[in-house]
KEMI-612696 format. One record per residue (C-alpha): residue number from 1; chain; x negated, y, z. Coordinates in pm, whole numbers, always signed. Layout:
<rs>
NUM; A; X; Y; Z
...
</rs>
This chain:
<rs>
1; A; -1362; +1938; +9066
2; A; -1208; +1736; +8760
3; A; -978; +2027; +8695
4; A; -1238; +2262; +8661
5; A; -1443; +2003; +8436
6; A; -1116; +1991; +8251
7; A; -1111; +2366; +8176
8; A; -1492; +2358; +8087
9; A; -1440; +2102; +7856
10; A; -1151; +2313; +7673
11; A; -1348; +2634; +7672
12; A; -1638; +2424; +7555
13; A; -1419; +2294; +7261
14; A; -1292; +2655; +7174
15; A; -1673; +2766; +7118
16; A; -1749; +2469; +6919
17; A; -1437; +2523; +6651
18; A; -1608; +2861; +6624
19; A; -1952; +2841; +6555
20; A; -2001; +2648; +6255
21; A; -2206; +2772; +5999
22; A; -2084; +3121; +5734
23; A; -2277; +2888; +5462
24; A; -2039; +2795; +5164
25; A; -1857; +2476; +5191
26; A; -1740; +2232; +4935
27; A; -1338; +2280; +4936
28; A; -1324; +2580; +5105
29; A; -1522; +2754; +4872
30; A; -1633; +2797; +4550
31; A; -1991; +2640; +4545
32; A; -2010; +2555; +4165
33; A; -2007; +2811; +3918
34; A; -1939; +2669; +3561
35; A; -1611; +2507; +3474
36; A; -1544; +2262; +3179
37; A; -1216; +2193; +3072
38; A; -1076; +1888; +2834
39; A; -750; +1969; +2688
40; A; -477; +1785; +2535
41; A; -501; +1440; +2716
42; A; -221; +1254; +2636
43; A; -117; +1070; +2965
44; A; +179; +952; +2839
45; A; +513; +931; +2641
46; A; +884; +976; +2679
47; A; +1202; +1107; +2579
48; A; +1264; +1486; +2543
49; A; +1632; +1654; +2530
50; A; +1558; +1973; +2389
51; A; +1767; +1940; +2108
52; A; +2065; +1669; +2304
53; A; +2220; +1583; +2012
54; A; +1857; +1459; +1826
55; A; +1647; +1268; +2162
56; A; +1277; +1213; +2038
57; A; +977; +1041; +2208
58; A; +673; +1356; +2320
59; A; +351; +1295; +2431
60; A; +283; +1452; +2754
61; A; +11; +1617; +2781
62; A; -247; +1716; +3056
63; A; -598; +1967; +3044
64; A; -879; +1810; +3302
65; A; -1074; +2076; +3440
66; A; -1443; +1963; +3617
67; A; -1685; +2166; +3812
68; A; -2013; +2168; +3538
69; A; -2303; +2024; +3677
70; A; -2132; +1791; +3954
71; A; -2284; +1503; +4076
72; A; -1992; +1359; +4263
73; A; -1812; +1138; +4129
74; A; -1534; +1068; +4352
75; A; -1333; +1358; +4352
76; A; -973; +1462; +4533
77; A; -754; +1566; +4251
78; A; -505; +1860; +4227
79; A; -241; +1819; +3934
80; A; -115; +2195; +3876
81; A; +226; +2214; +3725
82; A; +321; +2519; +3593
83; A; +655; +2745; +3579
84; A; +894; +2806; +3301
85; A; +1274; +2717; +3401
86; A; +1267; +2368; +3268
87; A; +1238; +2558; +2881
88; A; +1000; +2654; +2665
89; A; +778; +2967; +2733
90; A; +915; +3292; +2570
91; A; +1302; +3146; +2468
92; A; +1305; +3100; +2854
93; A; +1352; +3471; +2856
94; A; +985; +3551; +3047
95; A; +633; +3553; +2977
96; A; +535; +3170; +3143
97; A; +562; +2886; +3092
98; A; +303; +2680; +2987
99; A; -1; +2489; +3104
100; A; -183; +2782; +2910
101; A; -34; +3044; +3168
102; A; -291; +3329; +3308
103; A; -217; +3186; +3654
104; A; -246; +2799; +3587
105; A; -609; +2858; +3425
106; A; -712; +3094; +3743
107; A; -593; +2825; +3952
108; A; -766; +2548; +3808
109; A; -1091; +2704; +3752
110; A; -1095; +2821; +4084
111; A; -1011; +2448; +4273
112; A; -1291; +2311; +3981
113; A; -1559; +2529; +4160
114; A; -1476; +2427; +4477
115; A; -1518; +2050; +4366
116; A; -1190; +1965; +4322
117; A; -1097; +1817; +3966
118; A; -778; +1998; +3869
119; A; -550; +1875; +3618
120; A; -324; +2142; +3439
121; A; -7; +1887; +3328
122; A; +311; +1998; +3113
123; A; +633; +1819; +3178
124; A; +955; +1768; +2966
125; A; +1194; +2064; +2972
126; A; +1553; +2113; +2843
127; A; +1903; +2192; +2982
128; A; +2198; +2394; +2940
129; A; +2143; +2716; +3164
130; A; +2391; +2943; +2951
131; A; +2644; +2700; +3028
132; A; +2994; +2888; +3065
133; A; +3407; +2826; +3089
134; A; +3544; +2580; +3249
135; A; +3278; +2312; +3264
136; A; +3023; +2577; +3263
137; A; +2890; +2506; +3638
138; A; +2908; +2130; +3610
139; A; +2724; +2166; +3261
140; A; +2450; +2396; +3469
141; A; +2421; +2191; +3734
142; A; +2383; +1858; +3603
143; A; +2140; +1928; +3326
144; A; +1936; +2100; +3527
145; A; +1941; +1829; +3766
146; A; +1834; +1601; +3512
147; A; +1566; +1808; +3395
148; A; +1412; +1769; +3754
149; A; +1471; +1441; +3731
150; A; +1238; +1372; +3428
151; A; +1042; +1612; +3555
152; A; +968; +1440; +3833
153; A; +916; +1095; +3614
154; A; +638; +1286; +3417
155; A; +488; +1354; +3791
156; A; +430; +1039; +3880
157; A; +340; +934; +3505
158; A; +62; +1172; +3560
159; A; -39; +1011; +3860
160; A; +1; +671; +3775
161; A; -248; +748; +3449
162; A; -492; +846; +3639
163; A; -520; +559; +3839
164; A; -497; +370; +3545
165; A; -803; +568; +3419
166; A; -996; +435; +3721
167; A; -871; +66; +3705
168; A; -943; +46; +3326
169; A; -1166; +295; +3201
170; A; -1435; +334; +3428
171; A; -1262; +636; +3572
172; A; -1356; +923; +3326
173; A; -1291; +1214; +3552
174; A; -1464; +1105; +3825
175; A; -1166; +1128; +4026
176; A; -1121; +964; +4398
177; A; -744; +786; +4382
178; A; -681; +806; +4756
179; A; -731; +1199; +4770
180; A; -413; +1332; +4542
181; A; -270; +1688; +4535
182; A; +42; +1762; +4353
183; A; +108; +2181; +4328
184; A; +383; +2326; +4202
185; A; +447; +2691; +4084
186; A; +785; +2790; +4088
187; A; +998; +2560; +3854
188; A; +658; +2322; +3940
189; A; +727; +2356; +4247
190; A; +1110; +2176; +4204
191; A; +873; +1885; +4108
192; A; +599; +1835; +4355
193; A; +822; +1866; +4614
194; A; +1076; +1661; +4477
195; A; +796; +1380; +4360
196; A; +697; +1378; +4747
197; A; +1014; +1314; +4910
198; A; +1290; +1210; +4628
199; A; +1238; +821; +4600
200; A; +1569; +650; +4628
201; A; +1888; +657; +4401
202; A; +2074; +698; +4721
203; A; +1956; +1026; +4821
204; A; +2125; +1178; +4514
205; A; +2462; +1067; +4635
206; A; +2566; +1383; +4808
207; A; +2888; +1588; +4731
208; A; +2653; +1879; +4572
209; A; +2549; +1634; +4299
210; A; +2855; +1487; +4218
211; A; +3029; +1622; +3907
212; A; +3309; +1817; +4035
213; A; +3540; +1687; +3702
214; A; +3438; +1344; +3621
215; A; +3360; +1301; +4045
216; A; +3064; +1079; +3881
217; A; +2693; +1109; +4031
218; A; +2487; +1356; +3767
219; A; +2202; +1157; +3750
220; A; +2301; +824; +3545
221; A; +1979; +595; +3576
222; A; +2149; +368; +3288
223; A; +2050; +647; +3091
224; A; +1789; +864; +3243
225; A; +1574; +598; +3413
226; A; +1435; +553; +3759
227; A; +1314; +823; +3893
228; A; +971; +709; +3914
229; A; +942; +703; +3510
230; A; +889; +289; +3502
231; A; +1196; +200; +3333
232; A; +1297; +183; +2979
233; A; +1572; +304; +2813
234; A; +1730; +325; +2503
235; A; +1739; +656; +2311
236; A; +2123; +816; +2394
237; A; +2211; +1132; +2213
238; A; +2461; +1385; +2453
239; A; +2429; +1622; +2688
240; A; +2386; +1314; +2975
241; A; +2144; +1136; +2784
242; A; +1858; +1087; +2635
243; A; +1667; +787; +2726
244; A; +1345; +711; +2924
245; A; +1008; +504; +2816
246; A; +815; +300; +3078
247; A; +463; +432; +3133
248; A; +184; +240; +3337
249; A; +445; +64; +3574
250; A; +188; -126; +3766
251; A; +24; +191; +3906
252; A; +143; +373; +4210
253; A; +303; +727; +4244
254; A; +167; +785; +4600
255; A; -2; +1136; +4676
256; A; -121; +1297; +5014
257; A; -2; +1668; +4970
258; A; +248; +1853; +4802
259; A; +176; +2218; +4795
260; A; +472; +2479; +4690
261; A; +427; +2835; +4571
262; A; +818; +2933; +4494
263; A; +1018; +2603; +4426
264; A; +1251; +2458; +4660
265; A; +1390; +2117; +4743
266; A; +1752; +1950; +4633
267; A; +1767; +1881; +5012
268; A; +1608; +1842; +5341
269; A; +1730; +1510; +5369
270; A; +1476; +1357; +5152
271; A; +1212; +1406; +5434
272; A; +1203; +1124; +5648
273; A; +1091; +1084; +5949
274; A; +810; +823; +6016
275; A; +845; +640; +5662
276; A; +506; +570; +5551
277; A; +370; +754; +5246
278; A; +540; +1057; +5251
279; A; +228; +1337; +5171
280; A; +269; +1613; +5433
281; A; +344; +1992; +5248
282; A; +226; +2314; +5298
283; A; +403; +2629; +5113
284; A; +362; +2975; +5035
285; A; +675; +3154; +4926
286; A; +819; +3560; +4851
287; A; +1023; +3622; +5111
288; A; +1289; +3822; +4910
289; A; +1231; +3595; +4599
290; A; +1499; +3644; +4380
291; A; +1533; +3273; +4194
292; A; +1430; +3043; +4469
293; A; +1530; +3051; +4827
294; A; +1304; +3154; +5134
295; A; +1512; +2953; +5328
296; A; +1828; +2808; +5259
297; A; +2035; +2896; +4943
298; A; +2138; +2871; +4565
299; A; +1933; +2842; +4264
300; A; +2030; +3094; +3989
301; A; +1986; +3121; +3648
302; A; +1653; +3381; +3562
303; A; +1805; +3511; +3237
304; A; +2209; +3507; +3399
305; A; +2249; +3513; +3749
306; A; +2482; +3235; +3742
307; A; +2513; +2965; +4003
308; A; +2374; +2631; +3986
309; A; +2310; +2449; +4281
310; A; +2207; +2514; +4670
311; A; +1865; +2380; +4775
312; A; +1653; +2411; +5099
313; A; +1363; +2686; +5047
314; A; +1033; +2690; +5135
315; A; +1015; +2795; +5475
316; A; +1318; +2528; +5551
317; A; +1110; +2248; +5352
318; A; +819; +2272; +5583
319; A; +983; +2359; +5941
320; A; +1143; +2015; +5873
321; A; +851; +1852; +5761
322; A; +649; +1984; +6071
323; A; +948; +1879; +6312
324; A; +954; +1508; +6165
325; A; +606; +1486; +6198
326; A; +557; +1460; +5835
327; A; +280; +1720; +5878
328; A; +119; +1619; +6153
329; A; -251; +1516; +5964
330; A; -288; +1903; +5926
331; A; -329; +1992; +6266
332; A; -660; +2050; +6234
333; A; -650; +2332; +6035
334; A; -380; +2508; +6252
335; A; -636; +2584; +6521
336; A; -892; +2785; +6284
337; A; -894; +3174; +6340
338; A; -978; +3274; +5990
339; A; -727; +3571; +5923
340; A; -494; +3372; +5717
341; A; -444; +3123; +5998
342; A; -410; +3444; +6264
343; A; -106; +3581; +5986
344; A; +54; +3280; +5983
345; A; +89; +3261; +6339
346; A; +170; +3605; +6403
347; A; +478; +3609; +6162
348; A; +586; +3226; +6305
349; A; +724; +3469; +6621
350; A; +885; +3768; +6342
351; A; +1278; +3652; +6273
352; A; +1380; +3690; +5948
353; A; +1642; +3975; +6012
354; A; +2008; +3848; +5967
355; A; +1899; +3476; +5939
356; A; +2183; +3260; +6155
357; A; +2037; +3035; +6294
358; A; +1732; +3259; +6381
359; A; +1481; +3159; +6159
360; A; +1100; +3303; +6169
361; A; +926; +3422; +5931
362; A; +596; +3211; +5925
363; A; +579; +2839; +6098
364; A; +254; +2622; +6077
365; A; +154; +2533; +5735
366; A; +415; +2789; +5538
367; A; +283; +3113; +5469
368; A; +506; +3396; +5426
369; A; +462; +3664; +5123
370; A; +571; +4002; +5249
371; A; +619; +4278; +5033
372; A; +732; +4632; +5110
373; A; +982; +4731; +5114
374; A; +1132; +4436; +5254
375; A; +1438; +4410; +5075
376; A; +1271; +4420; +4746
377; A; +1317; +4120; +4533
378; A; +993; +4026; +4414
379; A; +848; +3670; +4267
380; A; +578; +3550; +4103
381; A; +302; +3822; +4172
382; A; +20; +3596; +4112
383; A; +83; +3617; +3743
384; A; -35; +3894; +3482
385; A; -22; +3895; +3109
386; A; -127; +4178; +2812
387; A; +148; +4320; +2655
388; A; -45; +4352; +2329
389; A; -46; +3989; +2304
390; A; +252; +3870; +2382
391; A; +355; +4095; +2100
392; A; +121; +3901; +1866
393; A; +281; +3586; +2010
394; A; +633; +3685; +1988
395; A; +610; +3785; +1664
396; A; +437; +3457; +1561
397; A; +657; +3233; +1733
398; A; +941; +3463; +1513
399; A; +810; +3342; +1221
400; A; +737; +2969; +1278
401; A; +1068; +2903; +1439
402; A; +1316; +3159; +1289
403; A; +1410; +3315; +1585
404; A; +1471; +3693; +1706
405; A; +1280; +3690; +2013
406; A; +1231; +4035; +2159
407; A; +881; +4093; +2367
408; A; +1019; +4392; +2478
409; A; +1306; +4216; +2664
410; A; +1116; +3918; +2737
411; A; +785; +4175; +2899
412; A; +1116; +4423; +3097
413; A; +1257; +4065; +3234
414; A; +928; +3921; +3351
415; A; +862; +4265; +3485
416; A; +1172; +4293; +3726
417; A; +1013; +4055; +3989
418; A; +612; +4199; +3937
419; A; +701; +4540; +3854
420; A; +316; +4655; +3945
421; A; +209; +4344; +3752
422; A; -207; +4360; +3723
423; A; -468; +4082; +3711
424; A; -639; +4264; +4004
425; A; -308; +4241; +4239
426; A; -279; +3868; +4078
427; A; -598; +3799; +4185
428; A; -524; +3903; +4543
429; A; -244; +3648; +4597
430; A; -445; +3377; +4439
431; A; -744; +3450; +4711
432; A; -479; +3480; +4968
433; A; -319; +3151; +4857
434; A; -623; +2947; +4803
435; A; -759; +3063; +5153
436; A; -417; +2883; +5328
437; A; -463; +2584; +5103
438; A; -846; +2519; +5135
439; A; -870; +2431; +5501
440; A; -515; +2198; +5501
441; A; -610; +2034; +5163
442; A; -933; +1932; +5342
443; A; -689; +1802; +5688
444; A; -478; +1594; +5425
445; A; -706; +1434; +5242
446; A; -988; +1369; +5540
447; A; -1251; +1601; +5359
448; A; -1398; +1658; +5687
449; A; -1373; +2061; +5676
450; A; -1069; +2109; +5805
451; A; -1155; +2319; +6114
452; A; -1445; +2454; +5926
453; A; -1494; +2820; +6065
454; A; -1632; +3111; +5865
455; A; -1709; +3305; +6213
456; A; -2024; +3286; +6431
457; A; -2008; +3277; +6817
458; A; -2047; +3589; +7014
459; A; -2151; +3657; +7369
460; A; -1905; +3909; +7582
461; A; -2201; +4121; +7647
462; A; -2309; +4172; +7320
463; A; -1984; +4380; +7208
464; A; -1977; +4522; +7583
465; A; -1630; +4317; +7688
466; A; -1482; +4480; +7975
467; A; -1114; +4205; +8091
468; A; -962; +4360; +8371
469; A; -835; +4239; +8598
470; A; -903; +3832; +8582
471; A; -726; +3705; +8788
472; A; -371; +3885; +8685
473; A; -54; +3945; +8737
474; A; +108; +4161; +8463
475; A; -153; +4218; +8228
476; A; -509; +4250; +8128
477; A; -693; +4505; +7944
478; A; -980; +4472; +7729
479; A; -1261; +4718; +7620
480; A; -1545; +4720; +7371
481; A; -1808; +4913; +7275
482; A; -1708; +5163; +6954
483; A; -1917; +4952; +6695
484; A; -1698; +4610; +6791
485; A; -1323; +4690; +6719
486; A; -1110; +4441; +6809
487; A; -926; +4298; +6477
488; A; -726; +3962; +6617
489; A; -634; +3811; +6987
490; A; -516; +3459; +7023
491; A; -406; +3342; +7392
492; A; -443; +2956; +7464
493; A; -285; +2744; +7755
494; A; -528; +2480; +7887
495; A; -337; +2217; +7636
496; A; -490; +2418; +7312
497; A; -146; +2563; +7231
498; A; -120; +2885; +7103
499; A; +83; +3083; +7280
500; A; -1; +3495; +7219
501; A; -132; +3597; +6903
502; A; -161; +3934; +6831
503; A; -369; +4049; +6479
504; A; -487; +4339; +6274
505; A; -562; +4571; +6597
506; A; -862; +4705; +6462
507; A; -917; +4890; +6798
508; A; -1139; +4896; +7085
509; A; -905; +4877; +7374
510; A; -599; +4641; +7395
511; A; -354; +4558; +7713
512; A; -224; +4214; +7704
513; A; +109; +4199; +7883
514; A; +218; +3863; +8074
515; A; +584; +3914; +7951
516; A; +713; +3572; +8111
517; A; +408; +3348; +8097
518; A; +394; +3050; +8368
519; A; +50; +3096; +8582
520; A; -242; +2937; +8530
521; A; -510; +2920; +8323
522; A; -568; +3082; +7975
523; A; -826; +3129; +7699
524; A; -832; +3467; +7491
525; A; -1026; +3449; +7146
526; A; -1122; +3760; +7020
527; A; -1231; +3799; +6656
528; A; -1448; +4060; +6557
529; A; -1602; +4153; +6234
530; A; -1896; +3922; +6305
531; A; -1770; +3659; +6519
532; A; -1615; +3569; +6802
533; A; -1555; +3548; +7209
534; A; -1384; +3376; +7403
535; A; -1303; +3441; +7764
536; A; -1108; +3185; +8038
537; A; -768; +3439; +8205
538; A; -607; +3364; +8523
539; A; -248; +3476; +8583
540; A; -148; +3452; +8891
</rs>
């Protein structure tokens, strides 16, 4: 008798998570339609190295954007930070690069009207990517590594202002401090996963950061500063200096979630497991992407192809941080069955073909960008731009800076990874993207809509459900009536654990095969255009 209350209970549960309401939700959707954005907030100051041999003091700036019309006024926060290769848009050789990006402003508006208050921040850029003879790797290698490094200063800056902001200035964004998001696209994404898990001097001691020549660590905090930006010091022209300013030191850098969309990590190693404070991290990633790893594997030079440094991708990044339990607060939105959930499961059984170790494709929390055909290298297709004016720009920027910048180059470059480059297919990944983060956003920070479902619950009679045979041995086969195609089945063991999932059938007749599975007792969701059923299996 208690192990049949057992399995009621579970199959009880099941039809619960699926039959909340289709009404819009704060944070999963957008429930706000105007937008207002304040640009140009300075949030604080420090040393730039574009030109090595002249160091200068910047401002670093931020643009707040606010869903209009909002009453709340303790908000989570997502600080955006945008692409570019750690240089200026345009004499980076592409099209992005800047807090102004077609992709950042999509990205913010959209988290704005789902309530979130989304910060679009720049950070300092410079190094020495053309970097050739002798000392040309070395050169590569550690500027860019010290590009991260402010990089990731000017992250927690960022963070540290705003708490400021709500200490001392009766928090003018309306912001909540204990509910922080840092995302990173591409080159941002270097940062917010490097902000989240790089917080000891230590952790840059490993043979891949040493300077092969001088055998001396890159990074140089006598120079450079801490890493959390809370350190002054003085203003050293060279290629290894430059100098650092303190700003708001007696904040703290903490966040709950770093999100990636093609950045990697310096190394797995920064994850640890069961320090407290680490923000869990969810990804989404190309899976041939050209300039970033999928997995494990060098960054490269955009404009070159020359070596600079291997990193952990991605998909690496977040099967560690799952297996250290870094990621355990977003459990909760691992059992939905919205489609992007059902994906992500499907491809976490796909192997990556030729990966050693085997490696899948998808894992909980990382969702995999597929393109076709397979081996095509493609990055970045969430961005779009009009040729027309980046013409106007180029030749503008020509002008004011005496350069010979060539938006024919620059728009052929940026076009090698987004060759069928469109706002519409932008907008696709964005929706895509946004629908993976919406649900584990609300997990990390405790929004409460975390398991949130978008599908009603459906009785087995009303799509005309034929499961035969129940009890089984082998298999079972299902049947439904010709207006109820089946488009995704999930199999459960009585723990909750996913253990089948099978998606895009779009058909009215299915045979589930045992293939191995211990006896016992089972649930099968089914997920149909306008809900969902689920039925208790037997195998024998």
């Amino acid at each position: 008798m208690k192990k049949f209350n057992t399995q009621l209970l579970l199959l009880s549960l099941f039809l619960l998570a699926a039959s909340a309401l289709t009404a819009q939700t704060r944070y999963l959707n957008q429930v706000f339609t105007g937008v207002s954005v304040q640009r140009n907030v300075v949030y604080g100051r420090n040393i730039s190295v574009l030109n090595p041999a002249a160091p200068v003091a910047q401002d670093l700036l931020f643009d707040v954007y606010t869903p209009t019309g909002d009453t709340a006024r303790n908000r989570p926060v997502v600080i955006y930070l945008h692409t570019g290769s750690f240089l200026p848009p345009l004499f980076n050789g592409q099209v992005t690069g800047s807090r102004n990006d077609s992709t950042v402003v999509e990205f913010c508006t959209r988290l704005a009207r789902m309530g979130y208050v989304a910060i679009a921040a720049t950070y300092r850029a410079g190094w020495i990517p053309t970097a050739q003879g002798a000392g040309g790797q070395n050169t590569r290698t550690g500027t860019l590594l010290r590009a991260v490094w402010r990089g990731i200063q000017d992250t927690r800056t960022a963070i540290r202002f705003l708490r400021r902001g709500v200490a001392e200035n009766s928090n003018p964004y309306g912001i909540d401090q204990t509910k922080i998001v840092v995302w990173g696209q591409g080159t941002g994404g270097y940062l917010s996963l490097a902000a989240a898990y790089l917080d000891r001097y230590a952790e840059i001691l490993l043979p891949k950061f040493i300077d092969t020549q001088t055998l001396q660590p890159y990074i140089d905090t006598t120079t450079i500063g801490n890493v959390f930006g809370t350190t002054d010091k003085p203003i050293n022209p060279g290629i290894g200096g430059g100098g650092s300013l303190a700003n708001h030191p007696e904040y703290s850098s903490d966040f709950n979630l770093a999100v990636n969309i093609g950045g990697a990590l310096g190394d797995t190693s920064w994850i640890e497991r069961n320090k407290p404070g680490q923000p869990a991290v969810i990804a989404a990633h190309f899976l041939r992407d050209p300039f970033a790893p999928f997995a494990n594997g060098p960054v490269i030079v955009p404009t070159t192809g020359d070596f600079v440094v291997n990193v952990s991708g991605s998909r690496v990044i977040v099967g560690d941080a799952n297996l250290k339990g870094v990621n355990s607060i977003l459990a909760p939105a691992n059992t939905r069955t919205d489609p992007i959930t059902l994906r992500m499961k499907a491809l976490s059984q796909v192997t990556i073909l030729g990966s050693n170790p085997p490696l899948s494709q998808g894992t909980d929390n990382f969702y995999p960008l597929i393109t076709i055909p397979l081996d095509s290298a493609r990055s970045g297709l969430w961005e779009w731009w009009d040729k027309t004016a980046l013409d106007t720009l180029v030749a503008r920027t020509n002008r004011a800076t005496g350069s010979s910048l060539n938006s024919n180059t620059i728009h052929a470059s940026s076009l090698f990874t987004n060759p069928n480059m469109s706002k519409a297919l932008a907008i696709t990944y964005i929706d895509t993207i946004l629908r993976f983060f919406a649900p584990r956003a609300c997990a990390a920070l405790g929004l409460g809509c975390a398991t949130t479902s978008v599908t009603d619950i459906l009785d087995a009679k009303s799509v005309d459900l034929v499961m035969a045979p129940n009890p089984a041995s082998e298999a079972v086969y299902f049947q439904t009536s010709s207006a109820f195609p089946i488009l995704d089945l999930q199999l459960f063991d009585v723990s909750g654990k996913l253990v089948r999932s099978n998606v895009n059938l779009k058909d009215n007749s299915y045979t589930l095969y045992r293939n191995g599975l211990p006896g016992g007792v089972y649930f099968v969701k089914l997920r149909f255009e306008k809900g969902i059923v689920t039925q208790k299996l037997i195998f024998n």
